[in-house]
TISEMI-524492 format. One record per residue (C-alpha): residue number from 1; chain; z, y, x negated. Coordinates in pm, 1 decimal, m for minus. Each point is the difference from the previous one (the first is absolute). Example, Ala and Ser with C-alpha at 12.3 -4.5 7.8 and 13.67 -1.06 7.14 Angstrom:
# residues 2
(pt 1,"A",(780.0,m450.0,m1230.0)),
(pt 2,"A",(m66.0,344.0,m137.0)),
***
This chain:
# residues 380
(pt 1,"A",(m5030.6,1108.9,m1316.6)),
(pt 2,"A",(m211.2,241.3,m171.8)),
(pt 3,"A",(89.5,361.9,m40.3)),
(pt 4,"A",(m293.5,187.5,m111.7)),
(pt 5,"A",(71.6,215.3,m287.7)),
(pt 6,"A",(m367.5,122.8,m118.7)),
(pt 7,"A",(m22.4,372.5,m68.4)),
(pt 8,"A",(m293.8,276.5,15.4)),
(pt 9,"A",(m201.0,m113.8,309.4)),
(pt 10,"A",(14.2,m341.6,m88.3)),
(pt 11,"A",(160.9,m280.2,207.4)),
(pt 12,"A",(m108.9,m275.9,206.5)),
(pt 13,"A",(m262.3,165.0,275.3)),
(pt 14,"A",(m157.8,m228.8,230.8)),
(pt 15,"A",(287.5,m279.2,m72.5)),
(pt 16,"A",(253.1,79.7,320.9)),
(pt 17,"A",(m63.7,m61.3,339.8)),
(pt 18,"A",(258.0,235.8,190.1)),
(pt 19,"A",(328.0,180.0,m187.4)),
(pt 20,"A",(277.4,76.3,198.9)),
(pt 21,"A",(109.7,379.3,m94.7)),
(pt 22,"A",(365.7,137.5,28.0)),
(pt 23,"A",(m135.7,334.8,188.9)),
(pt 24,"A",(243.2,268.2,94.7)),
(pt 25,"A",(m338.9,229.5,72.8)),
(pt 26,"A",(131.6,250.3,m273.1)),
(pt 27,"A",(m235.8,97.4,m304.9)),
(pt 28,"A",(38.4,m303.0,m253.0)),
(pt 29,"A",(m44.7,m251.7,282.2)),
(pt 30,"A",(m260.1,171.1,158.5)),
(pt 31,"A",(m272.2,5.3,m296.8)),
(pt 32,"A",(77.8,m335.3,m68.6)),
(pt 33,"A",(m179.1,m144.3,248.8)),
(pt 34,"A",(m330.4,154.4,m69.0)),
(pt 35,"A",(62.0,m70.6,m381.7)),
(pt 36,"A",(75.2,m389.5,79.3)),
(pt 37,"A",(m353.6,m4.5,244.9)),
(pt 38,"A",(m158.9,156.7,m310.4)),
(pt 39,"A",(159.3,m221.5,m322.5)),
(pt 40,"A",(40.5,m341.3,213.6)),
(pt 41,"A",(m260.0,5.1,277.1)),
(pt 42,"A",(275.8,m114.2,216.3)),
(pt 43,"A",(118.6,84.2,372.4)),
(pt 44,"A",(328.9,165.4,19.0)),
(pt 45,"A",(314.2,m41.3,228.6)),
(pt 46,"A",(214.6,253.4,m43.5)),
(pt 47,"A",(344.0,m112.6,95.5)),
(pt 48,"A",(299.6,239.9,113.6)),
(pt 49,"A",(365.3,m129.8,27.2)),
(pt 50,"A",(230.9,208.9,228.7)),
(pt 51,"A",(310.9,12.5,m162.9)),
(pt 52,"A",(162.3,342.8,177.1)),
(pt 53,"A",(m226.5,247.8,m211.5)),
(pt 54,"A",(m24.3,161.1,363.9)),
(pt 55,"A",(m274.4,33.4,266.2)),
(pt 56,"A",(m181.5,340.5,m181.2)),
(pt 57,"A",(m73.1,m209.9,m282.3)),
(pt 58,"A",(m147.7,m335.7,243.5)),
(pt 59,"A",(m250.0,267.7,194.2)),
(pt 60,"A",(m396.0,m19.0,m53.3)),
(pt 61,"A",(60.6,m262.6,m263.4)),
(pt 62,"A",(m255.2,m217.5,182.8)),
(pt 63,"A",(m278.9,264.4,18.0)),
(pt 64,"A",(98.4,124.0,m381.5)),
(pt 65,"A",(m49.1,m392.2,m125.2)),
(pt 66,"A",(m369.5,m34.2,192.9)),
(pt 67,"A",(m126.0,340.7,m152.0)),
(pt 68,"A",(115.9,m126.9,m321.2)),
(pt 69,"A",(m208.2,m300.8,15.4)),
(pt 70,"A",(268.7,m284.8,146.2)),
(pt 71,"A",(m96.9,m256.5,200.6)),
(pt 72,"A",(333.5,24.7,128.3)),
(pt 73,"A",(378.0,105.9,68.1)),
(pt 74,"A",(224.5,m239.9,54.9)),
(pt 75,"A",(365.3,180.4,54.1)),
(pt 76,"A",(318.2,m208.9,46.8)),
(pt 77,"A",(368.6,170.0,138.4)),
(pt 78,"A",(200.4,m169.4,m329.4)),
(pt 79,"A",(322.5,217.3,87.9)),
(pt 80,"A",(209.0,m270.3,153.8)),
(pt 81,"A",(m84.2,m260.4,m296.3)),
(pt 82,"A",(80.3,295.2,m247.7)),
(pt 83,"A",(289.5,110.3,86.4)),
(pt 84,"A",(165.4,m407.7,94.5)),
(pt 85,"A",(m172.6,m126.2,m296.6)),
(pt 86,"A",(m14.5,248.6,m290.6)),
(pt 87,"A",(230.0,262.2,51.5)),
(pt 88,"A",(321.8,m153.3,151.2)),
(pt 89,"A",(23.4,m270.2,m284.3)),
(pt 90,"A",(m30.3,297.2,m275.1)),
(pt 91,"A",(261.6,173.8,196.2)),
(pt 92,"A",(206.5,m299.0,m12.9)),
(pt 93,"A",(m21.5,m78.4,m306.4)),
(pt 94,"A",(60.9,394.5,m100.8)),
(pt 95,"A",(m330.1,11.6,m185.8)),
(pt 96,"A",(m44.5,343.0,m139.5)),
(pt 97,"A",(m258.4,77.2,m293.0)),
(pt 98,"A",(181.1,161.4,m296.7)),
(pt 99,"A",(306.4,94.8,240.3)),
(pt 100,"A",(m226.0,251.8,117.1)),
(pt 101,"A",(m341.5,m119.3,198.9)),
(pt 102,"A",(61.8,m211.8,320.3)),
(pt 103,"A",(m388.7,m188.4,m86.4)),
(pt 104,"A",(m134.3,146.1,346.8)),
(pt 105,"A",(m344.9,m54.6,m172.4)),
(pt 106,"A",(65.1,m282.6,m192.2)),
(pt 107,"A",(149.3,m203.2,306.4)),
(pt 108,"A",(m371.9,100.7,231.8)),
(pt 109,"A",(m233.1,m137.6,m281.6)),
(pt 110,"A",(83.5,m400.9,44.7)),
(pt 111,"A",(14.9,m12.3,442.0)),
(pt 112,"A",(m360.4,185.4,m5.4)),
(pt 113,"A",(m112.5,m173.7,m272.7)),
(pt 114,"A",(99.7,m356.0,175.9)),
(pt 115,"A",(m132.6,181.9,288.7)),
(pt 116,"A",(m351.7,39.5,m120.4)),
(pt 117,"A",(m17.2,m341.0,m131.3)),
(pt 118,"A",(58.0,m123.9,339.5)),
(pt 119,"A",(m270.9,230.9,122.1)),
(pt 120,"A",(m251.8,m176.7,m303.7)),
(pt 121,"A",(50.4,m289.7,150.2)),
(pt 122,"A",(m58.6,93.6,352.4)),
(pt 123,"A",(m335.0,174.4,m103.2)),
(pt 124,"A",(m115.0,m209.4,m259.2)),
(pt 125,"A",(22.3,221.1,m242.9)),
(pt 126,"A",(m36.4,m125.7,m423.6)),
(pt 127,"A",(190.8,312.0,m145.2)),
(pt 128,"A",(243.5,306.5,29.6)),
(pt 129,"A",(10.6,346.3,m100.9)),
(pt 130,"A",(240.4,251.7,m60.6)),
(pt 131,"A",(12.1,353.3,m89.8)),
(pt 132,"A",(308.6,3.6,m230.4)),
(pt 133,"A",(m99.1,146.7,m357.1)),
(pt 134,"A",(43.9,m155.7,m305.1)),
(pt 135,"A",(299.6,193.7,m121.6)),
(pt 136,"A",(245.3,m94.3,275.9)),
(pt 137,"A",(173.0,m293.5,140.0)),
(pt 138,"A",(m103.4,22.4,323.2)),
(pt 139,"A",(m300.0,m230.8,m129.6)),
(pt 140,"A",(179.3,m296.4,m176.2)),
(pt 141,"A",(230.2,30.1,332.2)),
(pt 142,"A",(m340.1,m86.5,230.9)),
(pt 143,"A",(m137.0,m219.3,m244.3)),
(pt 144,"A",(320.2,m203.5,m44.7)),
(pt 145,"A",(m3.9,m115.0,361.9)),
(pt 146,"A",(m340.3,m78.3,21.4)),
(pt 147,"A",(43.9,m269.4,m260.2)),
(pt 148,"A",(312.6,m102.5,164.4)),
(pt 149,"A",(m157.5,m56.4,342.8)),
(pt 150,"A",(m394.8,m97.3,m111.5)),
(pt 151,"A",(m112.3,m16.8,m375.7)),
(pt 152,"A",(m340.0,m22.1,80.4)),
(pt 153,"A",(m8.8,276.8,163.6)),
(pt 154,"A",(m223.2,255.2,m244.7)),
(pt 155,"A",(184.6,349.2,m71.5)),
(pt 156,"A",(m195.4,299.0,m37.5)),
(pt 157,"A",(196.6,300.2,m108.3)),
(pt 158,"A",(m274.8,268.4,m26.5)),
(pt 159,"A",(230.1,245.8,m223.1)),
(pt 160,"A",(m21.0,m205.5,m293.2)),
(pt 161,"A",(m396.8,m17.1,64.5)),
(pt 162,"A",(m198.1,237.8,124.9)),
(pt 163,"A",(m117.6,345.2,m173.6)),
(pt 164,"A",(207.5,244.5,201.7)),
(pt 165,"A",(272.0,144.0,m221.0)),
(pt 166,"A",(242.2,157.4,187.2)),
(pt 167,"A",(42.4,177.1,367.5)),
(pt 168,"A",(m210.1,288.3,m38.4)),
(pt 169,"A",(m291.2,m254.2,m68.4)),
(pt 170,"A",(71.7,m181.3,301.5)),
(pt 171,"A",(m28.7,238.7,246.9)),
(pt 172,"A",(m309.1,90.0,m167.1)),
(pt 173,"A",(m96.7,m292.1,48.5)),
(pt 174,"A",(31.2,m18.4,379.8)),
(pt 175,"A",(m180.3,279.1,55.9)),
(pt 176,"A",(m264.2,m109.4,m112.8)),
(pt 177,"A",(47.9,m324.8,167.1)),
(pt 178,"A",(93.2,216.6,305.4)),
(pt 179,"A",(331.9,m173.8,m10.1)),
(pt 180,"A",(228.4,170.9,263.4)),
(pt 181,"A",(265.4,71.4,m224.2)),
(pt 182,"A",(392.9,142.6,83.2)),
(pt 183,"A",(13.1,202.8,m304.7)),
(pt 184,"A",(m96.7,323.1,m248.7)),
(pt 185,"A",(61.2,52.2,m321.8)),
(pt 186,"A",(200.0,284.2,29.6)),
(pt 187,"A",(263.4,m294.8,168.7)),
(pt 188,"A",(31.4,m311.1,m168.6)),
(pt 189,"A",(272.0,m204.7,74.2)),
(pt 190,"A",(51.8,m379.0,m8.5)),
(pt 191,"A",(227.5,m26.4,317.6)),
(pt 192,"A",(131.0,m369.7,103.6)),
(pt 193,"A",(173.0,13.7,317.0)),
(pt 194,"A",(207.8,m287.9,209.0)),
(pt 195,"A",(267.0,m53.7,219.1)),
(pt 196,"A",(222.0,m12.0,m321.9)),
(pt 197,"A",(m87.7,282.3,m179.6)),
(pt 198,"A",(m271.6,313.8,m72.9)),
(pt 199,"A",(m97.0,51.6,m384.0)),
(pt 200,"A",(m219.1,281.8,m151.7)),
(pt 201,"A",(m182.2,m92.3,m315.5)),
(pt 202,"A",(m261.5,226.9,m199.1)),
(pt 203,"A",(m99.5,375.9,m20.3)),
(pt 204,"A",(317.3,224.3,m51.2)),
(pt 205,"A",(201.8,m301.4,m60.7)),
(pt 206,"A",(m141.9,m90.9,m297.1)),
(pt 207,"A",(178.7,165.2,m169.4)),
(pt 208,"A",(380.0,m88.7,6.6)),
(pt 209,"A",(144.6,349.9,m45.8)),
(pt 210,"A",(m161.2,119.9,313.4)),
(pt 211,"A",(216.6,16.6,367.1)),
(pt 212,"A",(m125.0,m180.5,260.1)),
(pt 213,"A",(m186.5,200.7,289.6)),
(pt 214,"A",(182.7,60.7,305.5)),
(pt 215,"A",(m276.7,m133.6,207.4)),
(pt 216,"A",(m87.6,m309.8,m146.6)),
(pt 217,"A",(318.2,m107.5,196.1)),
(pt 218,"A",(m89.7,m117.3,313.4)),
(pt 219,"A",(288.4,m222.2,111.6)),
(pt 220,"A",(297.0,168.8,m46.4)),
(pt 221,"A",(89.0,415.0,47.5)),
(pt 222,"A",(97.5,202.3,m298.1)),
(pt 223,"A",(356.9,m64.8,m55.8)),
(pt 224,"A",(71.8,413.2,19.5)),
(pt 225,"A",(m155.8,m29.9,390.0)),
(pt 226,"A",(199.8,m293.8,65.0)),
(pt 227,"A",(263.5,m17.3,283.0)),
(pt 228,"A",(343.3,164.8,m93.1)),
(pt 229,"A",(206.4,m254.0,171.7)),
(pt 230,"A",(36.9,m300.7,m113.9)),
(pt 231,"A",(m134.3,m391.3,185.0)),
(pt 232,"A",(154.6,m299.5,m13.9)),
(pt 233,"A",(m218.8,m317.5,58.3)),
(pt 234,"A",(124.4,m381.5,27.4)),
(pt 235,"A",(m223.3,m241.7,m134.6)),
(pt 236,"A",(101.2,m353.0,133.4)),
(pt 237,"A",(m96.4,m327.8,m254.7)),
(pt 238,"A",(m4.3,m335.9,62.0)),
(pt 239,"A",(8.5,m237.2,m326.0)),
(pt 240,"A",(m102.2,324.8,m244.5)),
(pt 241,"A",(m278.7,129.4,221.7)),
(pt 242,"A",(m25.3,277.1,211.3)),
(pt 243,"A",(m26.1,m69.5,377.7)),
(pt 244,"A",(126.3,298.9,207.2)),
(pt 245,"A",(31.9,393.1,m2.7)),
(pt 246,"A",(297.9,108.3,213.9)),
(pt 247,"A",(35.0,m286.7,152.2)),
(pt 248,"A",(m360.1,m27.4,86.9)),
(pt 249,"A",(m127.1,m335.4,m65.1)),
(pt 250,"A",(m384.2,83.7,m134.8)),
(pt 251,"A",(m251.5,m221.5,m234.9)),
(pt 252,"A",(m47.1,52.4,m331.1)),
(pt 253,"A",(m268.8,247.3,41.3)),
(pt 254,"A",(151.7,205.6,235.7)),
(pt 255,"A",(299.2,28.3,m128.2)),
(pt 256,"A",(m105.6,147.5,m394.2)),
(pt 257,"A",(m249.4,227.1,275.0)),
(pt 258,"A",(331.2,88.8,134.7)),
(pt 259,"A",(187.8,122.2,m289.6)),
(pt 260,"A",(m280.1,135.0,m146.9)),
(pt 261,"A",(22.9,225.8,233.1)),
(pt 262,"A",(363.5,82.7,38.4)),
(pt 263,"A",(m26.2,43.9,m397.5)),
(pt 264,"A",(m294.4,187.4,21.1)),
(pt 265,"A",(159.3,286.6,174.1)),
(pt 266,"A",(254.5,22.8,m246.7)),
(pt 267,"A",(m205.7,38.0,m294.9)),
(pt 268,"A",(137.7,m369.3,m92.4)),
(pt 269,"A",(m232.6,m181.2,m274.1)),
(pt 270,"A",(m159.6,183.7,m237.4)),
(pt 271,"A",(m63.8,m133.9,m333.8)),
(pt 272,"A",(m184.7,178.8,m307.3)),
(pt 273,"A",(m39.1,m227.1,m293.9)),
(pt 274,"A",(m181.2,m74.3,m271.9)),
(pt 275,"A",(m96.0,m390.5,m4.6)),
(pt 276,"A",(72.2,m224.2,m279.3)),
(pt 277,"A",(m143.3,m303.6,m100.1)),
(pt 278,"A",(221.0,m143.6,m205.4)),
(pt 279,"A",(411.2,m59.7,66.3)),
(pt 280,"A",(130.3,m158.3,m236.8)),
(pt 281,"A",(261.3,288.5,m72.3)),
(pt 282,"A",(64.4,3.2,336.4)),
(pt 283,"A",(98.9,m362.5,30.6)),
(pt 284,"A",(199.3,106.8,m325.7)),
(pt 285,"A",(203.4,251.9,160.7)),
(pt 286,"A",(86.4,m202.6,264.0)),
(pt 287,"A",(190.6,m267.1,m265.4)),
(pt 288,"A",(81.4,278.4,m147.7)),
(pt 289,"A",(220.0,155.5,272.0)),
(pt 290,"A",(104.2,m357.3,128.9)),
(pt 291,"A",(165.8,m28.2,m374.1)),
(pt 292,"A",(198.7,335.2,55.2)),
(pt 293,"A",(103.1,m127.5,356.9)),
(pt 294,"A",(162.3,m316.0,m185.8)),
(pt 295,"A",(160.7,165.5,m230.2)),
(pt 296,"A",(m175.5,m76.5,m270.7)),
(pt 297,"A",(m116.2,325.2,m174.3)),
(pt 298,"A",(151.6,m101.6,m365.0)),
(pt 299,"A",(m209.3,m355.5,63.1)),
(pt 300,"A",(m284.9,m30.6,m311.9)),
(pt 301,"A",(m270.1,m34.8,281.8)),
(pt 302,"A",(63.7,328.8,119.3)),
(pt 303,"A",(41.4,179.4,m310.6)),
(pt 304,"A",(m350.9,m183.8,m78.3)),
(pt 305,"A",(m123.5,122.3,326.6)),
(pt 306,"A",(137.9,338.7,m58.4)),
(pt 307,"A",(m182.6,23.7,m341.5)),
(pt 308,"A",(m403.7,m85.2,207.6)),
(pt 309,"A",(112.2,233.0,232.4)),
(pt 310,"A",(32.8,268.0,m285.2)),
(pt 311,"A",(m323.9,m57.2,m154.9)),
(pt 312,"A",(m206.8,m43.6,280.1)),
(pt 313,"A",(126.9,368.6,93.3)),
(pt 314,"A",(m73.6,162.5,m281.0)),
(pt 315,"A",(m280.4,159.3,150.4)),
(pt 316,"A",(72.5,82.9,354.1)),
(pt 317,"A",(39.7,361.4,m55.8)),
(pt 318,"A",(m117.8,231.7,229.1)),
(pt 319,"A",(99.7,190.1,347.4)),
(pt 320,"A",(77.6,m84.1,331.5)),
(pt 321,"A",(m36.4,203.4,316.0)),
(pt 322,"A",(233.6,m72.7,271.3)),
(pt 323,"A",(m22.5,130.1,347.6)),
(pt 324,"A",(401.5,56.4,182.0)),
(pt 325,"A",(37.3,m24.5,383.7)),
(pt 326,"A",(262.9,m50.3,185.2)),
(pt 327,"A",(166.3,m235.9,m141.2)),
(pt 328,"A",(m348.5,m183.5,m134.2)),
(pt 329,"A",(m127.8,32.5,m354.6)),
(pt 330,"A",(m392.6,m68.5,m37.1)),
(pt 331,"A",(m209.3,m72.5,m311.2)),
(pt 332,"A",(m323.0,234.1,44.5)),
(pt 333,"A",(m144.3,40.9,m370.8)),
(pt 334,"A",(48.5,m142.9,m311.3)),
(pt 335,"A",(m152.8,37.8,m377.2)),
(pt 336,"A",(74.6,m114.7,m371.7)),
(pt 337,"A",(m232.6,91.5,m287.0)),
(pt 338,"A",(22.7,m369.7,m122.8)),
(pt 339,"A",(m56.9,m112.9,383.9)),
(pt 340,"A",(m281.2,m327.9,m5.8)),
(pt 341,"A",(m135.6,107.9,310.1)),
(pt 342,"A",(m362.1,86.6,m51.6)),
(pt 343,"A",(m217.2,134.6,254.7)),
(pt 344,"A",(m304.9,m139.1,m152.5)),
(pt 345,"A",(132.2,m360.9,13.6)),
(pt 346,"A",(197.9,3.9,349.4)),
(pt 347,"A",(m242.8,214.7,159.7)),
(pt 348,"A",(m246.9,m136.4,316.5)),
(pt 349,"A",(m238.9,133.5,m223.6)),
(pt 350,"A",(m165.5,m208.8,m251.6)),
(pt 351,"A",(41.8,88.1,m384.3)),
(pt 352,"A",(m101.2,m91.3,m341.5)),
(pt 353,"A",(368.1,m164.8,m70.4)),
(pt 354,"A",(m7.2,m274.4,237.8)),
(pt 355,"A",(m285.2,m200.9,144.2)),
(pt 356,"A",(96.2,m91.6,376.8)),
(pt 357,"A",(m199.3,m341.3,m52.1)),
(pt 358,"A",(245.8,m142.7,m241.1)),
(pt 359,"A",(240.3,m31.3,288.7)),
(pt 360,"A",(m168.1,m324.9,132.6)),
(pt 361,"A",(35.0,m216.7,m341.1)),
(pt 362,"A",(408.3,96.4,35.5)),
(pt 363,"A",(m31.4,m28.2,397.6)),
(pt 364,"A",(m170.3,m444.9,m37.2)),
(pt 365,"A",(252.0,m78.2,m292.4)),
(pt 366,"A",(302.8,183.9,197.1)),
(pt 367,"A",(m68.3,m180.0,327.3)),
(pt 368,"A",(m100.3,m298.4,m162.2)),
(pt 369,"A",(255.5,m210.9,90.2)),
(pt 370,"A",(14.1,100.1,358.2)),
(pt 371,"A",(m347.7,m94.8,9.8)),
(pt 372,"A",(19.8,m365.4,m133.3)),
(pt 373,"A",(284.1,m41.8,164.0)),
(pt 374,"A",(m208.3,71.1,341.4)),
(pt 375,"A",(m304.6,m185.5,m169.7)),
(pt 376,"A",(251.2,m357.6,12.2)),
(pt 377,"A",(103.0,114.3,304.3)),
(pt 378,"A",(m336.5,m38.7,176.1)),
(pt 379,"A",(m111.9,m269.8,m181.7)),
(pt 380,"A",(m261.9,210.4,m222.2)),
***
């Protein structure tokens, strides 16, 4: 496999034959396709996996993809395969990111990208293309699973390539590709919806002491217009997964629809966080508190313990801002003067601090062994 990491309108034009795009039809997707015409002389599928993101977001895509320049849109219904496959065994195995983020995102990336590798093979396609930056892991979370399922495949991730340095350069950049494009600039969001979750990246949220909007919810009410009265719901399992809703037998997709709704109307769900990428304090605290449990609080390992804890603290100073409701108690700003969070490194928006491109050298050596292993695998 070859993941092309050339910068400043370099690359390998004229060497692929078709690229299978990840399109949701929103803005980064969108000018990709004219940009990988233009930098690799290629034709373009664009590829969109329904995985619950609802029906608004599946309209026009077909027209939007032809104007753009595709040669194609191949959509697939994924939400059965998601939720069976992906979800339930996280659920099962109580998977939750920092005790905190239930990995809606990070559980979509590998069934589309399997999906689309499928959909190479069915249209003879040489590469894949995704528009995750190079600041998130949305991209090693593709990229992974295309070595997994076909190392030969080549990768193009036009974020760690191309000239455009942030939003506000993209959607110049469809206009004057007349790219039809979903967005302004005075509303930029990064929004990832699925049958698991809705998250809100970018613009206001940039900046972690800021409260969400109200209206970037959009699948539950605000808890203060919720019902009064209380619900009760039964959830029937069978061998630690979820196969009925008041005695309701339903598949896997209809059921999370199912209490999606029922949750939805009680304001059930919301989450504001501020993602981490490292947890190894939170693995810590989790010996940590198993120590205490046991008895063991005078035991050298957690006085040791204790003594990280205290030094790894010495700068979280700062102020908290907590919202009370009935009963409820929600995070909605935070800051620190010695906080690490820097705009001009986490932001969408390029900067002079961190070159997105540098991502792919960490992205081959990371997945490295996933992709020999698949490399024996098939003989290669």
């Amino acid at each position: 496999m070859e993941v092309s990491t050339v910068t400043k309108g370099g690359g390998l034009r004229g060497k692929l034959n078709k690229v299978v795009l990840a399109y949701s039809g929103g803005l980064d997707t969108s000018v990709i396709v004219p940009w990988l015409r233009e930098n690799y002389g290629c034709e373009v599928v664009c590829f969109t996996a329904d995985v619950g993101q609802g029906i608004k977001e599946l309209d026009g895509l077909e027209e939007k993809a032809k104007a753009s320049g595709a040669c194609q849109l191949v959509v697939k219904d994924l939400k059965e395969e998601f939720v069976r496959d992906y979800i339930f065994p996280c659920l099962r195995a109580g998977a939750i990111y920092e005790r905190k983020y239930l990995l809606g995102t990070s559980m979509a990336r590998p069934v589309i990208a399997k999906a689309m590798v499928d959909v190479a093979r069915e249209v003879g396609a040489d590469a894949v293309s995704h528009g995750c930056t190079g600041k998130g892991n949305d991209q090693v979370r593709f990229e992974l699973t295309f070595f997994a399922l076909n190392p030969e495949l080549n990768v193009v991730a036009p974020w760690r390539e191309w000239d455009i340095t942030g939003r506000e350069d993209a959607i110049e950049y469809a206009k004057k590709h007349n790219v039809p494009v979903p967005v302004t600039k005075k509303s930029i969001y990064s929004r990832d919806r699925n049958l698991w979750h809705l998250s809100h990246e970018g613009d206001i949220l940039e900046d972690p002491a800021n409260e969400p909007k109200k209206d970037m919810y959009m699948m539950s009410v605000d808890p203060e217009d919720a019902p009064d009265q209380p619900e009760y719901v039964e959830i029937g399992f069978v061998s630690g997964i979820p196969v009925s809703v008041n005695g309701k037998n339903l598949s896997p997709a209809s059921l999370l629809a199912e209490l999606n709704e029922i949750g939805g109307r009680h304001g059930i769900g919301r989450i504001d966080m501020v993602e981490n990428r490292l947890v190894v304090k939170d693995s810590l605290a989790l010996k940590y508190a198993e120590l205490v449990y046991a008895g063991r609080w005078f035991d050298p390992l957690r006085e040791s313990m204790d003594a990280f804890m205290k030094k790894i603290t010495e700068t979280t100073t700062g102020s908290v801002t907590l919202k009370l409701y009935k009963g409820s108690v929600s995070v909605t700003g935070r800051t620190s003067p010695h906080s690490l969070y820097r705009a001009d490194i986490s932001s969408f928006e390029s900067g002079d601090i961190y070159n997105q491109a540098d991502a792919a050298g960490f992205i081959r050596l990371y997945g490295l062994p996933v992709r020999v292993r698949a490399m024996l695998e098939k003989g290669i």
